[in-house]
N, C-alpha and C positions, 0 to 999 in steps of 0.2 A: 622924575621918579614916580613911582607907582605910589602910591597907601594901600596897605593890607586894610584886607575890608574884616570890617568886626566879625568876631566869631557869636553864631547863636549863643545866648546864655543857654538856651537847652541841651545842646551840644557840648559845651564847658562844663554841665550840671552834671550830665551823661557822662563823660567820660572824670569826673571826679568820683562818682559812684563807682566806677567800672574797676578804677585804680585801689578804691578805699575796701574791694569786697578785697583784696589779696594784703589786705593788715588785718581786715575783720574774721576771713573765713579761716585761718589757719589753726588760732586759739579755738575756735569754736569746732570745726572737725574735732581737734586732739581733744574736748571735752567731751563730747557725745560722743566720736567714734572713738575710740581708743584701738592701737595698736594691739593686736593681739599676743600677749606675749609665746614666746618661744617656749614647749614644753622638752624639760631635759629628762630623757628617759633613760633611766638606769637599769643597765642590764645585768639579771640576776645569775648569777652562775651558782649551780646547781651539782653537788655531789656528796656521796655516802662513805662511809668508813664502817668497816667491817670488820669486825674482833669475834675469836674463840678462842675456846678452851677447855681443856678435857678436867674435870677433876677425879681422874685415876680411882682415888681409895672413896671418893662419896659416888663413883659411877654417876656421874652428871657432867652434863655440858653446859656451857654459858656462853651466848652469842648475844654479842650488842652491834645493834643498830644505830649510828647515829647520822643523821640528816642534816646536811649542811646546807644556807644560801650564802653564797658571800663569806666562804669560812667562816660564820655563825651558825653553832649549833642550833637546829631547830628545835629539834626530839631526838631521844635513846631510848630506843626499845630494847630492853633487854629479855633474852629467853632462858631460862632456864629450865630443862629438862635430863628426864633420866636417861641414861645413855650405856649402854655397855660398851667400856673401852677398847681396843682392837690392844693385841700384844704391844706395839710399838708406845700406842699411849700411855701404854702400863708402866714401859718401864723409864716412860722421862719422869722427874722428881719433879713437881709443883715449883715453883720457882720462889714464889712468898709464902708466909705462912697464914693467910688468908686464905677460911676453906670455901664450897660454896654456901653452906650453911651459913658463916659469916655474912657473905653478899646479900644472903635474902632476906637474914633479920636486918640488914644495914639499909636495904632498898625497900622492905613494909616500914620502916620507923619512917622513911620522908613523908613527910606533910604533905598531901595532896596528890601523889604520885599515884596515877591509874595500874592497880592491880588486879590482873586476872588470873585465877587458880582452877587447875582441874587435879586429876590424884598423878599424871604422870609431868604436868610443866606449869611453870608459872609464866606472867609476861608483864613484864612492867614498864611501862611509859612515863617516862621523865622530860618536861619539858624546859625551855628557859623562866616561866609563870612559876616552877616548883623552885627553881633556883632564886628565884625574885623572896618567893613565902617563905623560904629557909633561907637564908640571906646570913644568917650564924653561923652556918653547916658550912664549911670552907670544903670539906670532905666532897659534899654533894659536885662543885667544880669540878672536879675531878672527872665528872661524868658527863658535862656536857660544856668543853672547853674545845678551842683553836684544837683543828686535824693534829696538828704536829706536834702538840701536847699532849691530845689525845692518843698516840699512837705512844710516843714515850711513856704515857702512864701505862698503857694495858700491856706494851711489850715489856716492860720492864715485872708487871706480873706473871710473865708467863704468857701471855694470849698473843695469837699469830693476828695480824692486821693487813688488810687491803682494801684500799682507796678503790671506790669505782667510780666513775667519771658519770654524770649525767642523770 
């Protein structure tokens, strides 16, 4: 029989190092490099809601804008302006007893709501910030709530409503 002939110690050194870098190197990568994580991007959908309404006996109109992401109300602009009503306006009946004069002292009383005035429209910008500062005002909701609330509240006043996509 043969005898195996000794191995180099520096050969046995070498491949003990060689072995011991794949226990050493692995923790040390994941601490200095780290995995990049995955970023999950949420896609924002995007659409408006559109309300009018004649007010016949004050000859004014009243158009709200509201801007959605994500069925959250963004902003409500609303317009109010003087309008002469066509025969047919004339002779639908208001449906609540809220006039527009109502709407306007109701929407200068919010706290913080951007008002613009000239002598024939006014224009008021209501955001979620105004609804956070009037936080008491349950009323204020009312104006910058879920589409499908929002659409039962203004039709249910009277104002025709459509959804635009985009």
């Amino acid at each position: 029989m043969k005898e195996k002939a000794p191995k180099s110690t520096i050969l046995v050194i070498a491949t003990m190092m060689f072995l011991a870098m794949f226990i050493i190197l692995p923790p040390l990568l994941r601490a200095y490099l780290p995995k990049e994580e995955e970023v999950v991007k949420v896609k924002i959908v995007k659409h408006s809601l559109y309300c009018e309404k004649v007010f016949a006996k004050e000859k004014k109109k009243t158009t709200s804008r509201i801007s959605y992401e994500n069925d959250i109300a963004v902003k409500n602009v609303m317009t109010i302006i003087d309008y002469t009503p066509t025969e047919d306006e004339t002779k639908n009946k208001d449906k609540d007893s809220i006039t527009a004069e109502d709407e306007i002292n109701y929407l200068r009383s919010v706290a913080g709501a951007e008002i613009n005035e000239n002598k024939s429209q006014i224009v008021v910008t209501l955001t979620q910030q105004n609804a956070i500062d009037n936080s008491m005002d349950v009323n204020l909701l009312n104006y910058l709530g879920a589409t499908d609330a929002e659409i039962s509240y203004f039709e249910g006043r009277g104002f025709v409503c459509s959804k635009i996509e985009g």
